[in-house]
N, C-alpha and C positions, 0 to 999 in steps of 0.2 A: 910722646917721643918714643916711648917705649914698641905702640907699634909701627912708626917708622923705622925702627930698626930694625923690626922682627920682618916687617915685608920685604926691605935693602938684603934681607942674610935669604929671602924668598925667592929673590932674584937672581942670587946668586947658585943655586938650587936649579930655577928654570931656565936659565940664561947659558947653562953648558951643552956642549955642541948636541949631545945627547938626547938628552930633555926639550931642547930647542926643536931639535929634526921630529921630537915625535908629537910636538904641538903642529908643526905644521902640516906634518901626515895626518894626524886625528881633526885637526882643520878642514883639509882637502875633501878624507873620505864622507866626514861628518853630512859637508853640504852633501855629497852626490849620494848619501843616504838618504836626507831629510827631504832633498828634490824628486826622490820615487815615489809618486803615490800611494800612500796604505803600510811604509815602513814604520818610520817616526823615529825618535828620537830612542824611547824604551826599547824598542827591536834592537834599532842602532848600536848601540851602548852593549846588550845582551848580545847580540851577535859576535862583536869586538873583543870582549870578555877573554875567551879561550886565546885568542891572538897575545894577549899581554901576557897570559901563561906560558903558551908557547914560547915567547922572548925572553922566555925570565928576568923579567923586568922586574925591579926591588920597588918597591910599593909606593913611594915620589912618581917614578916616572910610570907607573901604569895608571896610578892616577890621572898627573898630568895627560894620559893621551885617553882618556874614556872622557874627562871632563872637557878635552877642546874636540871629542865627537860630539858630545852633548849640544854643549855652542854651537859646531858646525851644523848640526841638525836643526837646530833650532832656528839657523839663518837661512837655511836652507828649502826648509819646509813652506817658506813664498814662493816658491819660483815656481812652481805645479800649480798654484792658488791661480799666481798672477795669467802665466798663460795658456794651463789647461782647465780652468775652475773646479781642478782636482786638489782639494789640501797633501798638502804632502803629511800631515798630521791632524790631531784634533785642533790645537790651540791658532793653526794658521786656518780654520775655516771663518773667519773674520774678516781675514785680509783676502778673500772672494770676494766680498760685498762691494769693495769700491776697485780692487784690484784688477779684475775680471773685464770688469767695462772700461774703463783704462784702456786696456792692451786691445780691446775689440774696436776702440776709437781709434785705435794708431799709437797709441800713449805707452807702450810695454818697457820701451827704456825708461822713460821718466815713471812708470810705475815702480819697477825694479831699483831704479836708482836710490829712490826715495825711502824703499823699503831696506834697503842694506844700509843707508843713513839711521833708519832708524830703529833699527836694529842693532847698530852700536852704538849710538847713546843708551838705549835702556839696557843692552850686555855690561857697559863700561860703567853706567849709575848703581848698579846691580852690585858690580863689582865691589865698587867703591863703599857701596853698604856694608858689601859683607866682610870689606876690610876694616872698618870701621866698629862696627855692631856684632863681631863674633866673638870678638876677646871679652866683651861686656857681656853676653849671655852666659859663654863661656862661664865664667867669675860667680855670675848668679846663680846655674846650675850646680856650683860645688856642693852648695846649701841641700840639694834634694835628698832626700831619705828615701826608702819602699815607697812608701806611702803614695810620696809625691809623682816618682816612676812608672807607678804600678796606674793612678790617674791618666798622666801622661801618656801611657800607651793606651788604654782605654780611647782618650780624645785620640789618638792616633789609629786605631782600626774604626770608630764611629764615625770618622768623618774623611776617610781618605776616597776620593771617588765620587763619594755621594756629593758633593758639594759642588761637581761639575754636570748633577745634571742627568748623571746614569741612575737609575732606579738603586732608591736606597734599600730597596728589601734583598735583592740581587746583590749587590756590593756586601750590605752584613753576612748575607749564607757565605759568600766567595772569604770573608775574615774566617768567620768558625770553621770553615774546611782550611784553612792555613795554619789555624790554630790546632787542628785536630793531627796536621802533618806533620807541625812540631814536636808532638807527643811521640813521633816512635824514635826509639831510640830508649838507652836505660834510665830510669828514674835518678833525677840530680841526688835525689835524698840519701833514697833508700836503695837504689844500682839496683832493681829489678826491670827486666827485661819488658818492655811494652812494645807489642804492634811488631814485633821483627820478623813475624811468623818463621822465627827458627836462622833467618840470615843473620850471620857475622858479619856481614857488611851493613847492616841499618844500626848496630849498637851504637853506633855514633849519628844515627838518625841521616835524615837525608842533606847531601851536600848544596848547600843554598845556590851554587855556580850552577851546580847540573840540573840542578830542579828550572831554574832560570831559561840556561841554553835551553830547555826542551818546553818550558812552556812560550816562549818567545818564539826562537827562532823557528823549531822545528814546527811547531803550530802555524804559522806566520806562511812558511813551505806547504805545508797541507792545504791552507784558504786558497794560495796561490793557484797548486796543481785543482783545486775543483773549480774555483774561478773562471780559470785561464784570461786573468784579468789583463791586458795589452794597453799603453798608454796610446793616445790617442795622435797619430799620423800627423794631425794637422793640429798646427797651432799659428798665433801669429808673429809676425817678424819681427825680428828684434836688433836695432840699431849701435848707437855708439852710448853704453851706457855710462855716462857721468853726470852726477845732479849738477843743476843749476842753483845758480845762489838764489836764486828768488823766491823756487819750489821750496831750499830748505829754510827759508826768509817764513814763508808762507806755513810748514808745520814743523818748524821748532818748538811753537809751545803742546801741540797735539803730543810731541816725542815726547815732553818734560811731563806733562801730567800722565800720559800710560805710564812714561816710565815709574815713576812713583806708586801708581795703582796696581801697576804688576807685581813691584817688589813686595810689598806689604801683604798680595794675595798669594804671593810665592813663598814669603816668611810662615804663611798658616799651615799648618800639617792639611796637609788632606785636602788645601784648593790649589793651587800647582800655576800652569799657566792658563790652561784653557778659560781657568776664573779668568786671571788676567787680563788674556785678551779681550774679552766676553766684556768687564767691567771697563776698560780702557774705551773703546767701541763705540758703550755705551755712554758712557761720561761724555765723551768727544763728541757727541751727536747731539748730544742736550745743551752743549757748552758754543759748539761752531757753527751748527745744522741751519744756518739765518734762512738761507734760500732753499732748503730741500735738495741738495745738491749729493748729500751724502745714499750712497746706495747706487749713483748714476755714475761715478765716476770724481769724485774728490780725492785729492791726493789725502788731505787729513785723517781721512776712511780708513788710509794703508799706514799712515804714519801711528796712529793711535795706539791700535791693536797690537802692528808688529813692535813695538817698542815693549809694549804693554807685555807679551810674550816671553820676550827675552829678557827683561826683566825678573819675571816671574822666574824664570830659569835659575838666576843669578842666588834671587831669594831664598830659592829651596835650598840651596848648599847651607846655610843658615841651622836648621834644624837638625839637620845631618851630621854637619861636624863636632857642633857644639850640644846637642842634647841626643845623640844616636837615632834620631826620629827623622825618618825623609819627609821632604815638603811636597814631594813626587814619586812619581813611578819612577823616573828614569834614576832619581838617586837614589832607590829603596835598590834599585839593581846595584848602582856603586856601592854602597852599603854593603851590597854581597860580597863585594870583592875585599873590602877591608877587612870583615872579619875572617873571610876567608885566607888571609892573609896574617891572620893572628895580630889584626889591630883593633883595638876597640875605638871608636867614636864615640866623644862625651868630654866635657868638659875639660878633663883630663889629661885629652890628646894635644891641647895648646900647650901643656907643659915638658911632655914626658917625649912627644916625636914631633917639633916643632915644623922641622925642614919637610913635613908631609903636607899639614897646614899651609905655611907660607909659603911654599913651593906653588903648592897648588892654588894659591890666590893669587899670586906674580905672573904663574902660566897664565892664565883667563884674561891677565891685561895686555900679554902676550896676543892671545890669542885674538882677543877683537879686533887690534892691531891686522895682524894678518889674513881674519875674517874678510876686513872690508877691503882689502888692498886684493884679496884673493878674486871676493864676491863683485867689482866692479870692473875690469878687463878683464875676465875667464866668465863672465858668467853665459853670453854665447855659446862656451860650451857646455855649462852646465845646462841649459835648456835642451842640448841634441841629448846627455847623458838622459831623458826623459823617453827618449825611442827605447833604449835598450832593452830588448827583446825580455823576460821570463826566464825563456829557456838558456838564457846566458846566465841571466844573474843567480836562480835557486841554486843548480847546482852548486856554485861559489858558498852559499851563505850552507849549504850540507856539509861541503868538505872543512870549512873553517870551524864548524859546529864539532862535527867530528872527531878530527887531530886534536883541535882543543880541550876538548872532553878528553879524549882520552890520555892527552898529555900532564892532566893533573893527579893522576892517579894512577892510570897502566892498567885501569880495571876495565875488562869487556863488562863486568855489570852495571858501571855507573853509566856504559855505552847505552842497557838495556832499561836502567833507572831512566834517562834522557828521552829516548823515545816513549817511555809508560807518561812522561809527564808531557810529553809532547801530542800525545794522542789525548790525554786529559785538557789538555789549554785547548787544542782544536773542539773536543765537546762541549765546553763551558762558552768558547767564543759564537760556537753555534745559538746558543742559548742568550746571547747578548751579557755574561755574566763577566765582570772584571778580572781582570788574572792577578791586577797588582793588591790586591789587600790579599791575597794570598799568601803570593812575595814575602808581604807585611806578616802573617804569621810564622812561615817557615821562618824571617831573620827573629822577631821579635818576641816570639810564642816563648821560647824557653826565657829568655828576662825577664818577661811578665809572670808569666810561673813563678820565678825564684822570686821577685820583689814581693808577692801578694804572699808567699810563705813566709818569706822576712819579716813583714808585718803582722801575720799573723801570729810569729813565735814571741814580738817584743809584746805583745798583746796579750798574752796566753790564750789564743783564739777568739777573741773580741773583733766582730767584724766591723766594729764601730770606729777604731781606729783610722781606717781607710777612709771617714770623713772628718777626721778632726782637724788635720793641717788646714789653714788658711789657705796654703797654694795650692792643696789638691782640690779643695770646695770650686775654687778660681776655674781651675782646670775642668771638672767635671759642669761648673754652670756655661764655659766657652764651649767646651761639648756641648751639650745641649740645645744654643742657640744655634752654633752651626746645623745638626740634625734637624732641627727645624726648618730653619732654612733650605736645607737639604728635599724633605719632605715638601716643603710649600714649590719648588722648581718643579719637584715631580706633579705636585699635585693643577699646578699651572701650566703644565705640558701638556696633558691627560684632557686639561680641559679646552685647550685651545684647537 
């Protein structure tokens, strides 16, 4: 009962005229983000960032509009799969497989259609979990000490990344250099000066926002201008898109099992969606595959995955809210903004700023709402928004990058911090090296710091401590499997 009423006073939150217009704008832009080849969701979101700044928007409603870009990205990132066999992101390279051949048979509306179907059942199951299952972790996590934190972030930089598949030796270097950028700034303890090389602007070490904008966007701008990557002129035609009851007669149940299998891979620190969809896919194939049909053009192909995805989407707000640990990239970037915002995330935040919480859970039922009502009569245009040229769009994502940055501070240096990390995310991306366990040190490097000193002081330096809790042991042996795991992808990549 109790969270019926806390989602009813949520709604009340996302349902003013205000909050309302900026789910539907973070809707809109969201898809026509997610539908550009090579942006995604994490660019998306990071791009967006300095815009909520610029609004001065009170931290309800900038959430609300970064979390219904997310969604829109997320839904949006079929539409390049389906008819350029360009993923508009990582976790939509799945719904390629059967989506592709679809639209090359004539099928692109009934691909499309199928796909915004199922895409809001696993956004809306998603939801529905994470109204359900937040307040209870929430409650759980009261109980954590150092101990168990200082674990938890552990499993949280060992497994974020790797688990989809990126070389895990690459992803560890990309944590320890996040972690090492944590460190400048003055020591929590003892206030002596670390890494500032003499600037009065780094004693409070670097700002999580601008560290973001410049490794995202500005990087993002750089691959572009070397590139000069042009979406592809020709694609194919696209008709009256509305599902048929039969098609969704036919993968209803492909929707209900991804959507489940995404949640669950979206609830793990560090497996996101791309697990998601990847497991969804798979599952569906072993479960539906009678005739070999799937890979040629099955609609169950597109239904799986993309449910599967957006699910996972859903799930990651999970660990964010309720334990300060993103289940993703794109929420390690929300993450920035909260604390940037002087909120903390953690079980805490159900008590003390509720209407952020439940706001922001009421938007997302908001949103899919409007997702699918957006993504089925507009989506014709959203396939033309796939011509739009480069040279229209970078500048746009420069000058928002810009005003924004500079509108949180008024500092020309944080303008010169943005580009130094921006020219850093471009080296590392050359290098095929992750940027979000980075992310993951600059927000989480100094908590981990302080918890593992906490522990060390109840302890009078006994590093034994640190596995004596039942839930940290928990914590570090589900590390571990995942890393294996981790390991065993790469090691079956390599070999295939």
């Amino acid at each position: 009962m109790d969270i019926m009423t806390s989602l009813l006073d949520g709604f009340a939150v996302a349902l003013t005229p205000g909050n309302l217009g900026l789910a539907i704008f973070g809707c809109f832009i969201g898809t026509i983000i997610g539908a550009l080849p090579g942006i995604g969701p994490v660019n998306g979101v990071a791009i967006l960032i300095p815009l909520a700044f610029s609004l001065q928007l009170d931290p309800a409603s900038s959430m609300i509009l970064l979390s219904c870009v997310y969604y829109g990205c997320m839904y949006g990132g079929r539409i390049s799969s389906i008819m350029l066999n360009i993923p508009g992101d990582e976790p939509a390279i799945m719904t390629t497989l059967d989506g592709y051949p679809m639209a090359k048979s004539g099928r692109a509306s009934e691909a499309l259609a199928i796909s915004a179907v199922a895409s809001f059942v696993g956004a809306t199951l998603a939801t529905i979990g994470l109204t359900l299952f937040s307040p209870l972790l929430a409650g759980a996590a009261i109980h954590f000490g150092p101990t168990e934190y200082f674990a938890l972030y552990v499993m949280a930089f060992a497994t974020i990344g790797g688990i989809t598949g990126a070389n895990p030796a690459k992803t560890l270097i990309a944590a320890f250099l996040g972690l090492l950028l944590a460190t400048v700034g003055l020591d929590p303890a003892s206030g002596v000066q670390r890494f500032t090389l003499g600037q009065f602007e780094l004693y409070d070490g670097f700002d999580p926002i601008v560290a973001i904008v410049g490794l995202f966007a500005i990087s993002e701008v750089l691959i572009f201008l070397e590139t000069s990557h042009e979406p592809n002129a020709e694609m194919p035609r696209v008709g009256r898109v509305l599902p048929r009851l039969n098609d969704i007669r036919i993968s209803l149940g492909s929707m209900t099992r991804g959507s489940l299998i995404g949640f669950v891979a979206g609830v793990l620190p560090g497996a996101g969606a791309s697990l998601g969809a990847f497991l969804s896919y798979i599952a569906e194939k072993r479960v539906s595959d009678k005739d070999g049909t799937f890979g040629k053009g099955d609609p169950r192909g597109v239904a799986a995955p993309e449910a599967g995805n957006n699910a996972a989407a859903g799930g990651a707000l999970i660990p964010m809210l309720t334990l300060g640990v993103p289940g993703s990239g794109t929420t390690a970037v929300m993450l920035a903004l909260l604390i940037s915002l002087n909120i903390t995330p953690g079980p805490l935040l159900f008590e003390r700023q509720p209407d952020i919480v439940w706001g922001l859970i009421a938007a997302l039922y908001v949103a899919n709402v409007v997702l699918l009502a957006l993504n089925l009569p507009l989506v014709g245009m959203f396939t033309r928004m796939l011509l739009l040229p480069t040279w229209v769009l970078m500048p746009l994502v420069v000058m928002v990058s810009f005003v924004g940055v500079y509108s949180i501070s008024h500092s020309s240096f944080d303008l010169m911090v943005m580009i130094g990390f921006g020219l850093l995310g471009f080296a590392l991306r050359k290098l095929d090296i992750s940027l979000v366990p980075i992310v993951l040190g600059l927000l989480l490097g100094a908590d981990m710091e302080n918890s593992f000193r906490r522990a060390l002081s109840i302890s009078d330096g006994d590093v034994g401590i640190l596995f004596q809790s039942p839930i940290s042991l928990a914590l570090y042996g589900v590390t571990a499997v995942m890393l294996a795991i981790a390991v065993g992808f790469a090691v079956r990549k390599r070999l295939s």
